[in-house]
C-alpha positions in Angstrom: 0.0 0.0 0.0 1.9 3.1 -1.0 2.0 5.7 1.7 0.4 9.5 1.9 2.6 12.1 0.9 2.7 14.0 3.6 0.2 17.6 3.6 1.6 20.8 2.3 3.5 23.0 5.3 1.6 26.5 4.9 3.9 29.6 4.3 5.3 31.1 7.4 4.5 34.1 8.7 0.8 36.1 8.8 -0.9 36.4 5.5 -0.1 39.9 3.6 -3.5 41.3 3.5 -3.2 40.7 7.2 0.1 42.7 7.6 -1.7 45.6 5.4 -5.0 45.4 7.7 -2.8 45.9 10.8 -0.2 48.7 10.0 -3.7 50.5 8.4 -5.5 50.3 11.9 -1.9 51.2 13.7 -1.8 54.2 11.6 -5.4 55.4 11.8 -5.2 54.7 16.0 -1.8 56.9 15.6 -3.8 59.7 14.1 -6.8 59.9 16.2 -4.5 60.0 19.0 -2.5 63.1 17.2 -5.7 64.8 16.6 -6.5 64.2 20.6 -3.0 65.4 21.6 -3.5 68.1 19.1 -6.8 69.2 20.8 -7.8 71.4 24.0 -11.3 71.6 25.5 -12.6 74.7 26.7 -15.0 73.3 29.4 -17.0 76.8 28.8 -17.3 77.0 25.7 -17.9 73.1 25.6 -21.0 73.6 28.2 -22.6 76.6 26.1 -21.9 74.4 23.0 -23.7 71.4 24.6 -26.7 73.7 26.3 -27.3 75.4 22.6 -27.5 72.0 21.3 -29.7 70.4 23.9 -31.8 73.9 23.3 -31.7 73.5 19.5 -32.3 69.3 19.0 -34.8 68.7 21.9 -39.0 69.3 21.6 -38.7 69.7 26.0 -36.0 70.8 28.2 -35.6 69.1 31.6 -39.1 69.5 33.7 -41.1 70.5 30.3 -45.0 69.1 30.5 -46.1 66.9 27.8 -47.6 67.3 24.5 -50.3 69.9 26.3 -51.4 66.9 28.9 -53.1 65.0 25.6 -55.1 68.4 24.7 -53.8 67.8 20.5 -55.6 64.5 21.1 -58.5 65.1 23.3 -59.7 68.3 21.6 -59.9 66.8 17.9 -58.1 66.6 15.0 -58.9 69.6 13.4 -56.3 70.8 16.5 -53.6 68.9 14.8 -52.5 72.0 12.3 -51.5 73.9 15.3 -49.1 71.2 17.0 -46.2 72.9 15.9 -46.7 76.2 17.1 -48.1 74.2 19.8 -44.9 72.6 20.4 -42.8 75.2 19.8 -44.6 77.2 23.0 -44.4 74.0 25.2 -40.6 73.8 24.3 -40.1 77.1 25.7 -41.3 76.4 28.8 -38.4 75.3 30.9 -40.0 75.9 34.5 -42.4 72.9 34.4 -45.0 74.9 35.6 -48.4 74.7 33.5 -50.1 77.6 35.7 -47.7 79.9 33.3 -50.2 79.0 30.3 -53.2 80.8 28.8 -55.6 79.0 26.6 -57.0 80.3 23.6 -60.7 80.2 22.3 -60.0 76.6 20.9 -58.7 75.3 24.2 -54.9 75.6 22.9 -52.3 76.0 25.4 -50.2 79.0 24.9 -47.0 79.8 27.2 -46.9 83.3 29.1 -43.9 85.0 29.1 -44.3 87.5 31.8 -43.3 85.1 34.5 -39.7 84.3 32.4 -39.3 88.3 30.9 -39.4 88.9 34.8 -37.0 86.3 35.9 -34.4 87.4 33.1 -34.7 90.8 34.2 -34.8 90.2 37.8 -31.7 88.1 37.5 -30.3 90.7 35.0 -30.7 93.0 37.9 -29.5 90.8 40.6 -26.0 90.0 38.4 -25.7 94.0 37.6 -26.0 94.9 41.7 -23.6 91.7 42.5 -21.3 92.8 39.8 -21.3 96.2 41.1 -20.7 94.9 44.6 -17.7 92.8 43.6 -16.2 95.6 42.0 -16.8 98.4 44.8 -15.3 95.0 47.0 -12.4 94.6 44.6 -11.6 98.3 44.5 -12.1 99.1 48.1 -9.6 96.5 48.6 -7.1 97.6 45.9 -7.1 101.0 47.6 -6.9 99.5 50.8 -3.8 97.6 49.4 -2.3 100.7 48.2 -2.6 102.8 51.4 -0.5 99.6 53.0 1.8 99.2 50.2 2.3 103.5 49.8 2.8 103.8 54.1 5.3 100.4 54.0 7.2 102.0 51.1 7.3 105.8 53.2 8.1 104.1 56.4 11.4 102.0 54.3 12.6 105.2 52.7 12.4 107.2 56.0 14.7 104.2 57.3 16.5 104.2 54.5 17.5 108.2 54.8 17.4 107.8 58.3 20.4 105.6 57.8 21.9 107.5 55.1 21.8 110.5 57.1 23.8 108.9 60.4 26.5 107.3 58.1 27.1 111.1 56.7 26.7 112.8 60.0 29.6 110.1 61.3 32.1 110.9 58.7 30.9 115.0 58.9 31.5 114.9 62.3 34.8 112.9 62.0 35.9 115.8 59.7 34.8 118.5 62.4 36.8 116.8 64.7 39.7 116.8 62.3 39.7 121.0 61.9 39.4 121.3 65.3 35.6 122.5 64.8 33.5 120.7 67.2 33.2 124.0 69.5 32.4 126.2 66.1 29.3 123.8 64.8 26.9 121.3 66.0 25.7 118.7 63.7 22.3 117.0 63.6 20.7 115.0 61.1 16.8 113.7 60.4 16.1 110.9 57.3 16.6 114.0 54.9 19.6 116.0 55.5 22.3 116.2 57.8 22.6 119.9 59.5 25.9 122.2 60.3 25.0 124.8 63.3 26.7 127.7 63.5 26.6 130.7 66.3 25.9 134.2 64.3 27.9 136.2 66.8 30.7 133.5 65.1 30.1 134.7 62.0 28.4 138.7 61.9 28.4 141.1 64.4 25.4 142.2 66.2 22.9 143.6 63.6 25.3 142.9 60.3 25.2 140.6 57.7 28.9 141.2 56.5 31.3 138.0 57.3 34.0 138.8 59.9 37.4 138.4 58.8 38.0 136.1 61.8 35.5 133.7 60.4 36.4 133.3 57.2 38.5 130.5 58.9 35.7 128.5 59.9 33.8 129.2 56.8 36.7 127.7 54.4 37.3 124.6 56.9 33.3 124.1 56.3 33.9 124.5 52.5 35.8 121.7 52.3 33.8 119.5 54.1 30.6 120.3 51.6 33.0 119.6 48.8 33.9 116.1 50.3 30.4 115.2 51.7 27.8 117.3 49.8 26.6 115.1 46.6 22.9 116.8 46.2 21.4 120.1 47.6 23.0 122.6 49.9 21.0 124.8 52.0 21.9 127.7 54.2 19.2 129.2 56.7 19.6 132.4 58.2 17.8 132.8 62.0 17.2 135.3 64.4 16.1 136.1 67.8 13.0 138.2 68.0 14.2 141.6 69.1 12.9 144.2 66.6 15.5 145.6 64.3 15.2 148.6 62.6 18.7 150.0 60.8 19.1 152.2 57.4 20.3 148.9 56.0 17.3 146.2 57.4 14.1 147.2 58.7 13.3 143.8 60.2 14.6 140.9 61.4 13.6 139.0 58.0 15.7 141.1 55.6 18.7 140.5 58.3 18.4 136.4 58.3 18.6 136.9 54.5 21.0 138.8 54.4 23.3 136.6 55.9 22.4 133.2 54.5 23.1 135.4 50.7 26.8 136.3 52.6 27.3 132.6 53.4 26.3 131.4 50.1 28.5 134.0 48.3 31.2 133.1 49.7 31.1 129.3 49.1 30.4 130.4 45.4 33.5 132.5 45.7 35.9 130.3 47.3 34.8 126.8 47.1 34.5 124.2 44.6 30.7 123.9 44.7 28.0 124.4 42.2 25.6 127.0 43.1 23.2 126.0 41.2 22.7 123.0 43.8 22.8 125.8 46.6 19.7 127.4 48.3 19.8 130.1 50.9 17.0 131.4 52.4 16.0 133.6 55.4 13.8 132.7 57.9 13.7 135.3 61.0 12.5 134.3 64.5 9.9 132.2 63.0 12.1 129.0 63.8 13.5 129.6 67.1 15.6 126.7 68.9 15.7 128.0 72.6 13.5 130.7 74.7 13.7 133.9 73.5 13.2 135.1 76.7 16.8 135.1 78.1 19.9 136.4 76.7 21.5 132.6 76.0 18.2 131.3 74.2 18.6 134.4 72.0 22.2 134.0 71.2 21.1 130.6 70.2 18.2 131.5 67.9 21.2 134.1 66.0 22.6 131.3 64.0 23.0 130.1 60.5 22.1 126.6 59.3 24.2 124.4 56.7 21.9 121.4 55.2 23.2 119.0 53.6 20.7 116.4 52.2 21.2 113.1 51.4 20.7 111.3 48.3 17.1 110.0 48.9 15.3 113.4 50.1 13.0 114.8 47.3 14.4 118.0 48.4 16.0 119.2 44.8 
């Protein structure tokens, strides 16, 4: 008996319309997951999309009544021309409340729209006042932030000057010390300037605004210090007690505290290396007295002239 040859091995490998098929659903997967990756939902504009459609596609929104509680049915056929607009009215209502209806001489149901045209507006209203509320909240506390952030920025520059100010009244004072001046001025100093006393019987004699020879000595050891110290403004004051004066060169006390802060100032412009455009001179009287007028050593105190210096954060310019 002669022996079955033995069946056909099938070719190796998937079939090639198989291989096709796959890579063809690999690639398609691949590019609906691009187009995902490529997307990016706005949930807003996703949920007015889906509400307009939901309005647009649906006879009833959620809570809507019936086809008129079988009235297209019960009143007749000859009803059955009006079912659209019919419709159309019950698909408006979206409050599920028949009492909102008013029927017609044929028994129709027809939707009010008082009840809703008040509810818009009422709510209209009620998001205008809330809206107006948030903002009077949001710019009462936008001011209230700026009054906090405007006194914490004054209170860190007045620290900041403060600062400024010591540092300068050290090394002025340092200087003083050095030319043998601590007798001749007194310094001082607040967050804008730092101040350079000095006795007017030191400087004028009694009722003169012209610069004794013996303290032009002082006045050019004080020069040098404004050239080494003074980077901003320069003022000079000119003080008095508050004796009346009355001399065929000042009639009061004001024209004689001006007087001499102008002989000061002319002779730093003269004799020191200063800009006067960055000095002021100005003088002020017995309006600004130090000590009591009332005895002779307050008054000698109030006769004085005054050397500010401020620093580089005082909006003095």
């Amino acid at each position: 008996m002669a022996r079955q040859a033995p069946p056909e091995e099938p070719p190796k490998g998937a079939p090639a319309w198989q291989s096709t098929f796959a890579d063809l659903m690999n690639l398609l997967l691949c590019f609906f997951v691009l187009l995902y990756a490529f997307s990016s939902t706005d949930v807003d504009k996703f949920e007015a999309i889906a509400a307009s459609m939901s309005k647009a596609f649906s006879i009833f929104d959620p809570g809507g009544e019936s086809v008129g509680e079988g009235d297209a049915i019960g009143n007749g056929v000859s009803q059955l021309s009006n079912v659209s607009e019919m419709v159309t009215s019950m698909g408006k209502n979206t409050t599920g409340n028949s009492d909102n209806k008013d029927y017609n001489e044929e028994g129709m149901g027809e939707e009010t729209f008082e009840s809703k045209d008040n509810s818009k507006e009422d709510l209209a209203e009620g998001d205008e006042k809330g809206q107006a509320s948030d903002n009077s909240d949001k710019q009462q506390n936008k001011d209230q932030n700026k009054d906090i952030s405007d006194a914490e920025a004054k209170q860190q520059l007045e620290e900041s000057g403060m600062k400024e100010s010591e540092e300068l009244a050290e090394r002025i004072e340092e200087s003083v010390n050095e030319e043998d001046l601590s007798k001749q001025i007194d310094i001082d100093f607040t967050s804008q300037y730092v101040s350079l006393t000095m006795n007017g019987s030191l400087l004028f004699d009694s009722g003169s605004a012209t610069i004794k020879d013996s303290a032009e000595v002082t006045l050019e050891k004080v020069a040098k210090i404004l050239e080494a110290y003074a980077g901003g403004t320069i003022e000079i004051e000119g003080h008095t007690d508050n004796v009346p004066i009355n001399t065929a060169q000042f009639k009061n006390n004001d024209e004689l505290s001006d007087a001499r802060a102008l002989s000061v100032f002319e002779y730093f412009r003269d004799n020191a290396e200063l800009d006067p455009a960055m000095i002021k001179h100005t003088g002020r009287g017995a309006y600004v007295p130090i000590a009591d007028n009332g005895t002779p050593e307050g008054r000698q105190l109030n006769r004085r002239v005054e050397i500010r210096i401020y620093n580089q954060l005082s909006d003095v310019s």
